[in-house]
gemmi code that builds the backbone of each chain (N, CA, C; Angstrom):
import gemmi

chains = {
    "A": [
        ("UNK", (0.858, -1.190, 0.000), (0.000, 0.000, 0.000), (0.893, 1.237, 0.000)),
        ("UNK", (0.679, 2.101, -1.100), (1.518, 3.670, -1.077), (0.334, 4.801, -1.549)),
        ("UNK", (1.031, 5.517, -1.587), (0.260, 7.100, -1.313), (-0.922, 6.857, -2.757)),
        ("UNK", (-0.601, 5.974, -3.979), (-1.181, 6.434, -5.005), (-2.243, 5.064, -5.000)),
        ("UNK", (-2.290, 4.245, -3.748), (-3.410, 3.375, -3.556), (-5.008, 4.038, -3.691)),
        ("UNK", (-5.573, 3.416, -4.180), (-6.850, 4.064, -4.860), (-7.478, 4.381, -3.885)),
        ("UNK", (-7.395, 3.529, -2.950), (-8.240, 3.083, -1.920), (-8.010, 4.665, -0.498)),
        ("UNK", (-6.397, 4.720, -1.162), (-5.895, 6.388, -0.431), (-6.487, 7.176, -1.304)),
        ("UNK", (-6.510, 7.417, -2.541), (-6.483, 8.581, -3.376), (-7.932, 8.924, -3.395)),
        ("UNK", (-9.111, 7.893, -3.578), (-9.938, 8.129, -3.479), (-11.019, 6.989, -3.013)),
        ("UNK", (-10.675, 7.009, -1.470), (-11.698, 6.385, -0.500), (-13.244, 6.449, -0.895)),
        ("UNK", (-13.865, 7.619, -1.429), (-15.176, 7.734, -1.639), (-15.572, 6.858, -3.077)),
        ("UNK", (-14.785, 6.844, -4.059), (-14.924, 5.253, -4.775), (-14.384, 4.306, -5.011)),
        ("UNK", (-13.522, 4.086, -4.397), (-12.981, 2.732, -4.226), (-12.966, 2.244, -2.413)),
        ("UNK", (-13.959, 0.592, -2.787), (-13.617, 0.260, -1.304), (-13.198, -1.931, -1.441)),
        ("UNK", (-12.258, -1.454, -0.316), (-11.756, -3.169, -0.060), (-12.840, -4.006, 0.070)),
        ("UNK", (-13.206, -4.652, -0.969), (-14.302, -5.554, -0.453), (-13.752, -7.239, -0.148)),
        ("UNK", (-12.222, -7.690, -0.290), (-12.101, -8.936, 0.014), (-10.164, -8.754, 0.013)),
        ("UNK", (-9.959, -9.491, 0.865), (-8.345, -9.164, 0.518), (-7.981, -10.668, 1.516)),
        ("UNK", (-6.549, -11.106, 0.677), (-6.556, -12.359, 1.507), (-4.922, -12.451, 1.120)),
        ("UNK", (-3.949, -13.473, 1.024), (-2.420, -13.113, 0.253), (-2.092, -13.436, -0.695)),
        ("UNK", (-3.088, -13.543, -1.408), (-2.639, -13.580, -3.095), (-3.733, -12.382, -3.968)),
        ("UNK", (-4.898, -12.285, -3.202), (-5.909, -10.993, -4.012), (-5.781, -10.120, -3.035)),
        ("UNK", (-6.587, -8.358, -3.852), (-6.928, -7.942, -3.005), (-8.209, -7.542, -4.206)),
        ("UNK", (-9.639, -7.472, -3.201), (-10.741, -6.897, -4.544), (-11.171, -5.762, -3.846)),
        ("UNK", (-11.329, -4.446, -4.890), (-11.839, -3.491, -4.720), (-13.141, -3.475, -6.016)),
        ("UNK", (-14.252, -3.167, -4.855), (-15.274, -2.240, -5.456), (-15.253, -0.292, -5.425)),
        ("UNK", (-15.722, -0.599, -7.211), (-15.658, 0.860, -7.400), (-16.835, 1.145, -7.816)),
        ("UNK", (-17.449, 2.366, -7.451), (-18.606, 3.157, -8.275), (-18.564, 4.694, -7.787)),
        ("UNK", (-19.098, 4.747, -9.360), (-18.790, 6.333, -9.026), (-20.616, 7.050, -9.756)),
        ("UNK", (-20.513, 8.481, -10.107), (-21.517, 9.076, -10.916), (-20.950, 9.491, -11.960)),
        ("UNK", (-22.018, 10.125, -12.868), (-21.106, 10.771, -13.790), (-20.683, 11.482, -13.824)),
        ("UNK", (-19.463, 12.530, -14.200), (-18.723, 13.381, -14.009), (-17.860, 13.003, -12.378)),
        ("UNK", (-17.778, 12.269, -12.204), (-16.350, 11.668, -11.084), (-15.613, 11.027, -11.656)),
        ("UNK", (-14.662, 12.151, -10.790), (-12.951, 11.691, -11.208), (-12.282, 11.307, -10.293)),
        ("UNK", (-11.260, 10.160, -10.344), (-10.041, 10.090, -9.677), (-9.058, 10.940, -9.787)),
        ("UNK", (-8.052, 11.067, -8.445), (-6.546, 11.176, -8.941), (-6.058, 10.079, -9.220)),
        ("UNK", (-4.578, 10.862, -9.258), (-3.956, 9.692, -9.917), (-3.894, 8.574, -9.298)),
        ("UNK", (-3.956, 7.378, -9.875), (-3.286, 6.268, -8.469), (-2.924, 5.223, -9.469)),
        ("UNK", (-2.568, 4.089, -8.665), (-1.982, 2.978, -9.330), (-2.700, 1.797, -9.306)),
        ("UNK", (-2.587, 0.757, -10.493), (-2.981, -0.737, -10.422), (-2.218, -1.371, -10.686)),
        ("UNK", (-1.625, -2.192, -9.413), (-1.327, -3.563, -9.781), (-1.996, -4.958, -11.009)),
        ("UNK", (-1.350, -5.226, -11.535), (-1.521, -6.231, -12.646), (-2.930, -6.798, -12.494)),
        ("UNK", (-3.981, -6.207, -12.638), (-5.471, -6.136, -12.176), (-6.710, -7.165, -13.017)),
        ("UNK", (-7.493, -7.632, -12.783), (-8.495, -7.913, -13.981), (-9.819, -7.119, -13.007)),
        ("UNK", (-10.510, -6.546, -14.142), (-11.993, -5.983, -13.852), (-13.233, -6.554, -14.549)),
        ("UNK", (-14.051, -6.270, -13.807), (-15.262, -6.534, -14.049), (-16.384, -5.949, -13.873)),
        ("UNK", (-16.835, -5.423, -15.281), (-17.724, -4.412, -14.919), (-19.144, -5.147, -14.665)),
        ("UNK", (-19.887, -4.377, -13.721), (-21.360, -4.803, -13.161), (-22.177, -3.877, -13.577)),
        ("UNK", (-22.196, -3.039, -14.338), (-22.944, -1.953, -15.280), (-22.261, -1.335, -16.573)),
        ("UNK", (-22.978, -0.761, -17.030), (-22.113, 0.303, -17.970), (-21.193, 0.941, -17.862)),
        ("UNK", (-20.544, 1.374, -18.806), (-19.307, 1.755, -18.028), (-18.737, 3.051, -19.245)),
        ("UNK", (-18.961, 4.025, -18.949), (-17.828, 5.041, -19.938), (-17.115, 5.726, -19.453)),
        ("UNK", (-16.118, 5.607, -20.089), (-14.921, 6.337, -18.640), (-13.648, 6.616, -20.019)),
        ("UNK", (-12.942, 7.890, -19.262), (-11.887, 8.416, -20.126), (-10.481, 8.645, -18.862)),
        ("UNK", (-9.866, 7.431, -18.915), (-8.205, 7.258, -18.825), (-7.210, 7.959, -19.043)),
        ("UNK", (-6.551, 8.392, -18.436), (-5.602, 9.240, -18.341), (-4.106, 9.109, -17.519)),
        ("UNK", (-3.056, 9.255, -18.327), (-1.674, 8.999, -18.012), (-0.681, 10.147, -18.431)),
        ("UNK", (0.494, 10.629, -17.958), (1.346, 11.381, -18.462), (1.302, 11.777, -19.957)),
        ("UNK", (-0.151, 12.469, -20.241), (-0.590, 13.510, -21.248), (-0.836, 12.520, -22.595)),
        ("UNK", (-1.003, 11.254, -22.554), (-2.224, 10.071, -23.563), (-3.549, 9.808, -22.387)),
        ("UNK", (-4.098, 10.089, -23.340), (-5.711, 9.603, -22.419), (-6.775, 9.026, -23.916)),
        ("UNK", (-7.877, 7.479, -23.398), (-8.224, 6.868, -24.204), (-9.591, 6.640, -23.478)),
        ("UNK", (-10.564, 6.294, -24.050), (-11.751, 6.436, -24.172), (-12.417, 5.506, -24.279)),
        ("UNK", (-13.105, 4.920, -23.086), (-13.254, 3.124, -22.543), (-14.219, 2.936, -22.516)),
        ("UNK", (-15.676, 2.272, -23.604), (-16.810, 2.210, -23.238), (-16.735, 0.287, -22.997)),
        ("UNK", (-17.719, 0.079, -22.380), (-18.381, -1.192, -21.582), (-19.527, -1.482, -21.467)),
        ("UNK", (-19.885, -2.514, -21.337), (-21.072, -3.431, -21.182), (-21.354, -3.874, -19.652)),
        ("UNK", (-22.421, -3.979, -19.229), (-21.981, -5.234, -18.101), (-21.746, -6.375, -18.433)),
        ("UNK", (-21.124, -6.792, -17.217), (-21.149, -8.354, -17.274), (-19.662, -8.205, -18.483)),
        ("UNK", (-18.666, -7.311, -18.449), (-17.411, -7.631, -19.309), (-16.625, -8.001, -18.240)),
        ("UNK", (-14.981, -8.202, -18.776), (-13.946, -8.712, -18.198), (-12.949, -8.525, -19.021)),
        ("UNK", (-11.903, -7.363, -18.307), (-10.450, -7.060, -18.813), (-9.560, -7.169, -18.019)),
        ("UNK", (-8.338, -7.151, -18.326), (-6.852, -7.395, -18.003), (-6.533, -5.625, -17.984)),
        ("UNK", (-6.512, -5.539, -17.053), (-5.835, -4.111, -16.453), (-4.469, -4.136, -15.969)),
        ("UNK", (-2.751, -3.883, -17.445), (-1.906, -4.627, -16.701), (-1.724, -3.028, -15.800)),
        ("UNK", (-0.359, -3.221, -14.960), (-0.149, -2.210, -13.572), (0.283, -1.234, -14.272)),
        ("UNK", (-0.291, -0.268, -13.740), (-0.388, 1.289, -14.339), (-0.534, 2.755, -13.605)),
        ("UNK", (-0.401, 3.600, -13.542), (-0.855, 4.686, -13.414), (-2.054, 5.368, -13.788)),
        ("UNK", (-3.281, 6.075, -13.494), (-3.994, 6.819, -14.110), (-4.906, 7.705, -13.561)),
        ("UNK", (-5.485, 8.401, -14.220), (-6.427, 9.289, -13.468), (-7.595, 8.468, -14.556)),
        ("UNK", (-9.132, 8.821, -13.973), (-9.951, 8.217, -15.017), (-11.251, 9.387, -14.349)),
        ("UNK", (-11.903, 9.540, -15.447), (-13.367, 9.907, -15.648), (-14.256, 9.627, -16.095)),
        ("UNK", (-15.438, 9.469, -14.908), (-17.000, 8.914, -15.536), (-17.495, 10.227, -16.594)),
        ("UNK", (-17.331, 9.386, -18.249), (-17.949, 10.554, -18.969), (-18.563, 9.854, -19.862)),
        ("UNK", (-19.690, 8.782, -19.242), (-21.024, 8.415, -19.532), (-21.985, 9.165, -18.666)),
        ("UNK", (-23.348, 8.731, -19.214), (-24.391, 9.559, -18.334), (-25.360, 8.768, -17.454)),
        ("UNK", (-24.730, 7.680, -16.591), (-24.774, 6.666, -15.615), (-24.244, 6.671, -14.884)),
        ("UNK", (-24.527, 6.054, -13.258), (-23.441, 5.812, -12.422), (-22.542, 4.491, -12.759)),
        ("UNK", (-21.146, 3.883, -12.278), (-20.450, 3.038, -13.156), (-20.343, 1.598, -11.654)),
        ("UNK", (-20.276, 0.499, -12.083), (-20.353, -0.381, -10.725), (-19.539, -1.859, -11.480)),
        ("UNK", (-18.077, -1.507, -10.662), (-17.202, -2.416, -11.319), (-16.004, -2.551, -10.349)),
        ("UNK", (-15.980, -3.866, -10.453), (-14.842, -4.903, -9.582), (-13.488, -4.688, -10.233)),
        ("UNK", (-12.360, -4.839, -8.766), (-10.892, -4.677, -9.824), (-10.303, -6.177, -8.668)),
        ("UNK", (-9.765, -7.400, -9.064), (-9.199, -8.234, -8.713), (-8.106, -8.041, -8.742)),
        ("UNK", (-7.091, -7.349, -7.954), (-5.603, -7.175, -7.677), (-5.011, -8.293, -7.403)),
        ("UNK", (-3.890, -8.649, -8.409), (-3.049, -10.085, -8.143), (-1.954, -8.892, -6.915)),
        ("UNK", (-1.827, -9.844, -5.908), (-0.686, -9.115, -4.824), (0.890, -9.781, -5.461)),
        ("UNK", (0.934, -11.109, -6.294), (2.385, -10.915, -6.419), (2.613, -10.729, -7.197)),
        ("UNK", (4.295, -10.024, -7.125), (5.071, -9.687, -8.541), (4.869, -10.486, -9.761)),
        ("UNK", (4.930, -10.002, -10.366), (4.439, -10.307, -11.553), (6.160, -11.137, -12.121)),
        ("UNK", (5.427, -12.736, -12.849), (6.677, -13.226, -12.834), (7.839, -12.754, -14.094)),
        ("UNK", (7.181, -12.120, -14.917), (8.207, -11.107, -15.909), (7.659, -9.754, -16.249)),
        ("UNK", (8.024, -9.191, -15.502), (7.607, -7.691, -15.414), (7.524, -6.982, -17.197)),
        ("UNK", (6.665, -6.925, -17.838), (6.971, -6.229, -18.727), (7.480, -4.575, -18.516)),
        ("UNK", (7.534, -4.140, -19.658), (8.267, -2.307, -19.576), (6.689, -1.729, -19.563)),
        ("UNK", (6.594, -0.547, -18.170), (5.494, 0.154, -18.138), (5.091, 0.707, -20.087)),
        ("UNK", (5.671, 0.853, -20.376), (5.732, 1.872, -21.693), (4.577, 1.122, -22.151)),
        ("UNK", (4.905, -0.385, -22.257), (4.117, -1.210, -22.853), (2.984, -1.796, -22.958)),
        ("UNK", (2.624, -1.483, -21.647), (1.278, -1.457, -21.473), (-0.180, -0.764, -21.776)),
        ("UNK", (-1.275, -1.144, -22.108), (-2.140, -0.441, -22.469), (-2.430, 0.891, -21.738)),
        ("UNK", (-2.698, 1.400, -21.682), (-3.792, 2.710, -20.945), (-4.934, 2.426, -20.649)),
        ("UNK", (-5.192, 1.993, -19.553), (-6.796, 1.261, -19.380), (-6.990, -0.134, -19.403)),
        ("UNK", (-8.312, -0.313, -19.874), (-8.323, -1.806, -19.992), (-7.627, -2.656, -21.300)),
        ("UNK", (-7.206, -3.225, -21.386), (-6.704, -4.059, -22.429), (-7.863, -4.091, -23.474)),
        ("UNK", (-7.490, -4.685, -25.217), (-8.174, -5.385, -25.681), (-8.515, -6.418, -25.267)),
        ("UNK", (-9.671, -7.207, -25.679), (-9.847, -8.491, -24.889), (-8.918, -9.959, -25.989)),
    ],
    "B": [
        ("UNK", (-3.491, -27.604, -17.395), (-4.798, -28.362, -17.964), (-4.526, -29.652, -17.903)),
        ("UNK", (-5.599, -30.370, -17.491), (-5.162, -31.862, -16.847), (-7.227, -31.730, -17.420)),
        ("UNK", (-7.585, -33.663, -17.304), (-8.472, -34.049, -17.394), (-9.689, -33.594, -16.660)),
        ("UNK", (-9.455, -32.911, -15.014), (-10.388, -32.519, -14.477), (-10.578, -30.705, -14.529)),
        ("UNK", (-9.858, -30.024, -15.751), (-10.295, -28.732, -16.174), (-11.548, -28.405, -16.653)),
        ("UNK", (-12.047, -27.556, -15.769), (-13.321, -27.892, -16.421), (-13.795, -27.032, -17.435)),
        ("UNK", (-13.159, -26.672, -18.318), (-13.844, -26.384, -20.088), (-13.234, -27.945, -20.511)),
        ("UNK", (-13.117, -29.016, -20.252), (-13.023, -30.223, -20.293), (-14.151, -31.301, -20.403)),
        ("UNK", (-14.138, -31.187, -18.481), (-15.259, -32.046, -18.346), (-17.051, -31.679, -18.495)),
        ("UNK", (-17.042, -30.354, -19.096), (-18.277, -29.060, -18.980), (-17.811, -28.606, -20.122)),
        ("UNK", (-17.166, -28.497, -20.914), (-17.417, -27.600, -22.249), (-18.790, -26.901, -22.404)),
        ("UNK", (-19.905, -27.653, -22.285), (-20.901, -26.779, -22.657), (-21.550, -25.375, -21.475)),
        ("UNK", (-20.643, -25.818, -20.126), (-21.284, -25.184, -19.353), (-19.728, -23.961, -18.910)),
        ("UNK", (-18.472, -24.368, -18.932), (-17.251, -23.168, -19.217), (-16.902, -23.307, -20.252)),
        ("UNK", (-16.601, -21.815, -19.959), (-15.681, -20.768, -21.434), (-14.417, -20.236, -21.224)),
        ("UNK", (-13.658, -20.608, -21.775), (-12.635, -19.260, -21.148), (-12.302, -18.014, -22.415)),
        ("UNK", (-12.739, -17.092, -21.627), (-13.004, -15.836, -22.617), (-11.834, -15.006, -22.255)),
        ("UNK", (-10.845, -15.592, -21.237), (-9.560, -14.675, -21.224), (-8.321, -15.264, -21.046)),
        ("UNK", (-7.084, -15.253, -21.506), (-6.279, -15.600, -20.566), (-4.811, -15.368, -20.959)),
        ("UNK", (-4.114, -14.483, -19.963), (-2.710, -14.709, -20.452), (-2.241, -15.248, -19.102)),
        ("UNK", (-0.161, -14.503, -18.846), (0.375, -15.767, -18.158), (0.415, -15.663, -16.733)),
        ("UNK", (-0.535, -15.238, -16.286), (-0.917, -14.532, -14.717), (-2.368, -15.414, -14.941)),
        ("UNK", (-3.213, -15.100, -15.699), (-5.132, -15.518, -15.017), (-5.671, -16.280, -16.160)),
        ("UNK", (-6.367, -17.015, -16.089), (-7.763, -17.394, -16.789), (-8.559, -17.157, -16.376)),
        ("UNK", (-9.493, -16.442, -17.156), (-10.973, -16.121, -16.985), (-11.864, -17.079, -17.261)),
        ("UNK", (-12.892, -17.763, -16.602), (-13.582, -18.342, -17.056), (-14.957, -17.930, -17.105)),
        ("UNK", (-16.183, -18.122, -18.068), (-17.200, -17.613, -18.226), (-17.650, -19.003, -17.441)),
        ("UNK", (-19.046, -19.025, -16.837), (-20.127, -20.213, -15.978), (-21.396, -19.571, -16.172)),
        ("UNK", (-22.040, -20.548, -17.282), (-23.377, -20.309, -17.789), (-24.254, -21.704, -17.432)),
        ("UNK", (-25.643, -21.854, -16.719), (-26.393, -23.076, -16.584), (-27.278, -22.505, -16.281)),
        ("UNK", (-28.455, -23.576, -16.523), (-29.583, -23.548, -16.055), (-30.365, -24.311, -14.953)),
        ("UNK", (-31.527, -24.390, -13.910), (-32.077, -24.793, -13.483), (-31.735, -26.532, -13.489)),
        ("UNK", (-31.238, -27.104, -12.856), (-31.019, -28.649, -12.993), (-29.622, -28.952, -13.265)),
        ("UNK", (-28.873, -27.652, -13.864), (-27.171, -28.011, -14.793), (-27.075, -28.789, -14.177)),
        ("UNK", (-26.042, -29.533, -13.824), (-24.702, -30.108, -13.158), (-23.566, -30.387, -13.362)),
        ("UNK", (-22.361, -30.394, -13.146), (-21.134, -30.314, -13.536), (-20.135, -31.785, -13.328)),
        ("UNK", (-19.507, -32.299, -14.155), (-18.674, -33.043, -13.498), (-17.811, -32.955, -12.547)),
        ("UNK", (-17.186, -33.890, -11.924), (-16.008, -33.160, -10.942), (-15.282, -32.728, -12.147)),
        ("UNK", (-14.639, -31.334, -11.084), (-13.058, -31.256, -12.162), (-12.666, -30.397, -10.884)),
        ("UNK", (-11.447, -29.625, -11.390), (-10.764, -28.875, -10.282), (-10.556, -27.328, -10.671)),
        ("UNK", (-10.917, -26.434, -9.337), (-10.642, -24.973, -9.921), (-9.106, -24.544, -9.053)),
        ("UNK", (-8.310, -24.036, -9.622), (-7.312, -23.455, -8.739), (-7.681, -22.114, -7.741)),
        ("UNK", (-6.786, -21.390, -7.137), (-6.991, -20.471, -6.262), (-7.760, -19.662, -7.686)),
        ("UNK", (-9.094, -18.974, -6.988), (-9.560, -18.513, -7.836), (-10.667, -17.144, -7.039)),
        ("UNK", (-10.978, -16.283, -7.380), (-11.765, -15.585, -7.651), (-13.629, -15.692, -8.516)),
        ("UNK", (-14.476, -15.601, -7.769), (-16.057, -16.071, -8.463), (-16.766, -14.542, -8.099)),
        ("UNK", (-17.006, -14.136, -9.667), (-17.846, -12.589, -9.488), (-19.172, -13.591, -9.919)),
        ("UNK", (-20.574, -13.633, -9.019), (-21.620, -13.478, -9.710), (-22.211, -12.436, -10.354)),
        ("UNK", (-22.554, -12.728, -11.952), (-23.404, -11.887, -12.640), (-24.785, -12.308, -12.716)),
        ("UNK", (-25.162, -13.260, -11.656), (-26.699, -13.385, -11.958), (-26.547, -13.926, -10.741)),
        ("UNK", (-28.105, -14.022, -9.883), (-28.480, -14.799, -8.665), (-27.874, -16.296, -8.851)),
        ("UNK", (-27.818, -16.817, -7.885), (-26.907, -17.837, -7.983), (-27.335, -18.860, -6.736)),
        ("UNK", (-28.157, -20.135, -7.296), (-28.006, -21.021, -6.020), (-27.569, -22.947, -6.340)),
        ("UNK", (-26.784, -23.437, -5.949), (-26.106, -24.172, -5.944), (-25.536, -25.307, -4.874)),
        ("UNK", (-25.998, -25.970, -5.645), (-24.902, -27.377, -4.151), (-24.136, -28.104, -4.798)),
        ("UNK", (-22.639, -28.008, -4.340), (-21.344, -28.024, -4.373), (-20.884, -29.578, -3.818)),
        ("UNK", (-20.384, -30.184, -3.652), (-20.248, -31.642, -3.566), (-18.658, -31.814, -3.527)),
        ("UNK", (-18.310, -32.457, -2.910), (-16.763, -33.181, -2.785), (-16.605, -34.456, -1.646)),
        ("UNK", (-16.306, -35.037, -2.245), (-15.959, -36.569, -1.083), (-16.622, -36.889, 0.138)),
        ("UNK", (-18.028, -36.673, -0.832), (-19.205, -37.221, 0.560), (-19.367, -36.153, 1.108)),
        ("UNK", (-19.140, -34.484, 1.147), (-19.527, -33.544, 1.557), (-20.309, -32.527, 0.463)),
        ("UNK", (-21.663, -32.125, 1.283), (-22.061, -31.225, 0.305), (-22.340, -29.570, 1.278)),
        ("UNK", (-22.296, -28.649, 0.311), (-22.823, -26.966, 0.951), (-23.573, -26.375, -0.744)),
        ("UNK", (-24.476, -25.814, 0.218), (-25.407, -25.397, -0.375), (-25.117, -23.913, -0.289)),
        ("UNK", (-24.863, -22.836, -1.516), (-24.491, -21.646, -1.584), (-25.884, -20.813, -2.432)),
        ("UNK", (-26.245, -19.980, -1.627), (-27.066, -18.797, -2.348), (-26.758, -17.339, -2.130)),
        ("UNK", (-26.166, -16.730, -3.843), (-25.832, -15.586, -3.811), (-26.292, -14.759, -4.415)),
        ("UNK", (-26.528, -13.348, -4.262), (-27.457, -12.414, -5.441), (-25.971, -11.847, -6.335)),
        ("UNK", (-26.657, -11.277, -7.479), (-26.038, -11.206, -8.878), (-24.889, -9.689, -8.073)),
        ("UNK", (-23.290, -10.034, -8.342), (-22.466, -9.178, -8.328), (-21.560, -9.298, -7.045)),
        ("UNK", (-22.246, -10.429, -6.319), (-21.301, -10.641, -5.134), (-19.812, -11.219, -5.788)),
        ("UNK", (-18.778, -11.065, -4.671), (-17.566, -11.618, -4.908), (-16.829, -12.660, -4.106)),
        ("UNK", (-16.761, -13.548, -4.605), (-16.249, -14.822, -3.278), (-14.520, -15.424, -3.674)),
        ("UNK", (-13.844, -15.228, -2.730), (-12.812, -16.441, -3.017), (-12.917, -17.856, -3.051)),
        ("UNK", (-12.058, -18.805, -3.984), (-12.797, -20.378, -3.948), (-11.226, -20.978, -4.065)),
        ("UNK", (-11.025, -21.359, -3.063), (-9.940, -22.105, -2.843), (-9.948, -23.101, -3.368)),
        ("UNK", (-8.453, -23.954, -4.455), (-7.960, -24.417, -5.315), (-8.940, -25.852, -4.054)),
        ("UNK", (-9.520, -26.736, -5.002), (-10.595, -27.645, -4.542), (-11.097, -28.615, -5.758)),
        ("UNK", (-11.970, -29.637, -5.662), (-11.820, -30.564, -6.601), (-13.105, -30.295, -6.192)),
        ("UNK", (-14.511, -30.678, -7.287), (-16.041, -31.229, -6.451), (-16.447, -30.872, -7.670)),
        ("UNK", (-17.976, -31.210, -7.473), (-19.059, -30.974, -8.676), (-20.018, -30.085, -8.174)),
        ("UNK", (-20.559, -29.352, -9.024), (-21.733, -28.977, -8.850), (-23.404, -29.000, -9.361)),
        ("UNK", (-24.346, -28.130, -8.719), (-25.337, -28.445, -9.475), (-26.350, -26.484, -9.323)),
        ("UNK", (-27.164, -26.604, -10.137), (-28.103, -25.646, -10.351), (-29.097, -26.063, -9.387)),
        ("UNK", (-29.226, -25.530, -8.148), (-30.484, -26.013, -7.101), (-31.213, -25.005, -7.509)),
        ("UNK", (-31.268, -23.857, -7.734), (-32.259, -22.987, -8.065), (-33.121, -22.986, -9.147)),
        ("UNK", (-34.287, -22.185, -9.673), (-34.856, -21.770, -10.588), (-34.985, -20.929, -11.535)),
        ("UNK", (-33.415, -20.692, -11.693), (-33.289, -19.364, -12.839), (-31.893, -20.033, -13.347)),
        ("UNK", (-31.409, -19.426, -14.420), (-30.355, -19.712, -14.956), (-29.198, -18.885, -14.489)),
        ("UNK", (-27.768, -19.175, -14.185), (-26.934, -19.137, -13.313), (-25.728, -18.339, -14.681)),
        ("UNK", (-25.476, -17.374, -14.117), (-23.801, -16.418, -15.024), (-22.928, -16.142, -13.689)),
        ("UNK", (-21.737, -16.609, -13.960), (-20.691, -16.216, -13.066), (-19.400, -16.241, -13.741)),
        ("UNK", (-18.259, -15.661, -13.225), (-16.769, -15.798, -13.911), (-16.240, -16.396, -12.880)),
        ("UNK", (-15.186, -16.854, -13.209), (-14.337, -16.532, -12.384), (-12.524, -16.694, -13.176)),
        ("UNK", (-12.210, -15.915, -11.891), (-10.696, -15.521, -12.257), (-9.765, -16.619, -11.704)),
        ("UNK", (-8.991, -17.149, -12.300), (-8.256, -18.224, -11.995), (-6.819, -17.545, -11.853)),
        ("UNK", (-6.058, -17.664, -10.950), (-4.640, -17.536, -10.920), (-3.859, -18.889, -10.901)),
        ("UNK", (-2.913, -18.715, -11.709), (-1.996, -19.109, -12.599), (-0.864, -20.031, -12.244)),
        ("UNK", (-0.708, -18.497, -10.948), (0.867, -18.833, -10.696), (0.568, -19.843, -9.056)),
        ("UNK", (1.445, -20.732, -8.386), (1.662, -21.574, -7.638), (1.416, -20.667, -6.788)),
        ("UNK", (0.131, -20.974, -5.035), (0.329, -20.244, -4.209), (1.242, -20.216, -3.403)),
        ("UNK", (1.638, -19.011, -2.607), (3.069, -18.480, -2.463), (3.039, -20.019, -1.076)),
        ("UNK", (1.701, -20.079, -0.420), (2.432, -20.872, 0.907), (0.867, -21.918, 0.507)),
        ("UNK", (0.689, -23.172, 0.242), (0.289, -24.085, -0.306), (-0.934, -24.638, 0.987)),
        ("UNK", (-2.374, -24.312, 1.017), (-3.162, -24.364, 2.266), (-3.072, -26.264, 2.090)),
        ("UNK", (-3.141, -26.664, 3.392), (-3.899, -28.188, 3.171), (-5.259, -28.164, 2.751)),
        ("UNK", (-5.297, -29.382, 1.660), (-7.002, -29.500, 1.014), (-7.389, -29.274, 1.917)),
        ("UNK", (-7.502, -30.337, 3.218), (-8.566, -30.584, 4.028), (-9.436, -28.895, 4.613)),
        ("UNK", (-8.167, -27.971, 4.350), (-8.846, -26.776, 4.871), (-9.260, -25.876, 4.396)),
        ("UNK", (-9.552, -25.987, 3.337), (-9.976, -25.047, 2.181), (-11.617, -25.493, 2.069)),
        ("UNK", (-12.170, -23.893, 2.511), (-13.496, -24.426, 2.755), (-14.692, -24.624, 1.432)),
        ("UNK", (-15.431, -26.137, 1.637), (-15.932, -26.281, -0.033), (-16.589, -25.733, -0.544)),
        ("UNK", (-16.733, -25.443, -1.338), (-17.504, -23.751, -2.105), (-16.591, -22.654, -1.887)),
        ("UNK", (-17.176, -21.508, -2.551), (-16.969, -20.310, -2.305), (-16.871, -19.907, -0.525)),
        ("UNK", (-15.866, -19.288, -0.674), (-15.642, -19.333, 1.325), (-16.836, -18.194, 1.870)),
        ("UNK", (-16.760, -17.584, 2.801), (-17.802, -17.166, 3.725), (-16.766, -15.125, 3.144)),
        ("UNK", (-17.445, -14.404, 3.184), (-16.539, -13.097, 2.633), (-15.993, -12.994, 4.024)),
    ],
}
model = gemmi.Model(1)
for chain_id, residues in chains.items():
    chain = gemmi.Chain(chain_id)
    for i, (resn, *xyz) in enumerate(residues, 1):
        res = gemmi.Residue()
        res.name, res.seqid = resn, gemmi.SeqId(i, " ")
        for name, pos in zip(("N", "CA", "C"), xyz):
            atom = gemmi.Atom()
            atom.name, atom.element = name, gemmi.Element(name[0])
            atom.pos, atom.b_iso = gemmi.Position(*pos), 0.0
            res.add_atom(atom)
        chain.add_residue(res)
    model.add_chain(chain)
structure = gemmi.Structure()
structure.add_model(model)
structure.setup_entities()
């Protein structure tokens, strides 16, 4: 846990709903027009439980994430700020793997957001 | 993947709609009556996307689980079958991890079904 834990950055939508030593799961929901700061994800998979439009944001690239319920992405570990800029509230699971990841790829390389599937 | 995977012994009832070298995702679609062969899930993660009721079975033990649509359960790496006790048709994922757990629980204590949150 560090300063850019979601769960620090923004307590009012993100909360620990299960944590044990290999996960940790956070539920998130927000409205529309809520934003995070910045914070970080560990090598994550999500799952959205509603709709979902949201615009991602990293050291000045930002990408534009619409969803279904009932999806499932690979969120690898990242940085971001994100915004609800659908016109719904958003209700979606993040499954945090707690260990290192066994070959770290280069941040560079990673998507912005959720992965393709 | 060994004989008791279950997009194996269930093809018609798992999917796996994700997976690189950290998780498999698996999709769990049935109806009213399904039932599953044995097979085995590893340390895993279960998001319900639909109400969910079920009895779970392993070596002469059974538990009976009822959950509403979006709960999140851990399901410790376990062998058993299941069945559709309810009256609606059943959607769930779950997230499978990959990698070897870091400190290895005894079967005997890994509780059957989805554990208690």
């Amino acid at each position: 846990m560090n300063s850019h834990d979601p769960t620090i950055t923004d307590p009012n939508l993100y909360r620990v709903i299960f944590e044990n030593e290999r996960v940790r799961v956070l539920e998130y929901r927000d409205e529309p027009g809520d934003h995070t700061h910045a914070h970080r994800h560990p090598d994550s998979v999500m799952v959205t439980l509603s709709a979902f439009r949201r615009r991602v944001a990293s050291g000045g690239r930002n990408v534009d994430v619409e969803l279904k319920a009932g999806e499932v992405r690979w969120v690898g570990a990242q940085e971001h700020t994100g915004e609800n800029v659908g016109d719904t509230a958003s209700h979606s699971i993040f499954i945090e793997l707690k260990e290192p990841a066994p070959t770290a790829a280069p941040t560079a390389d990673v998507p912005l957001g959720p992965s393709v599937p």
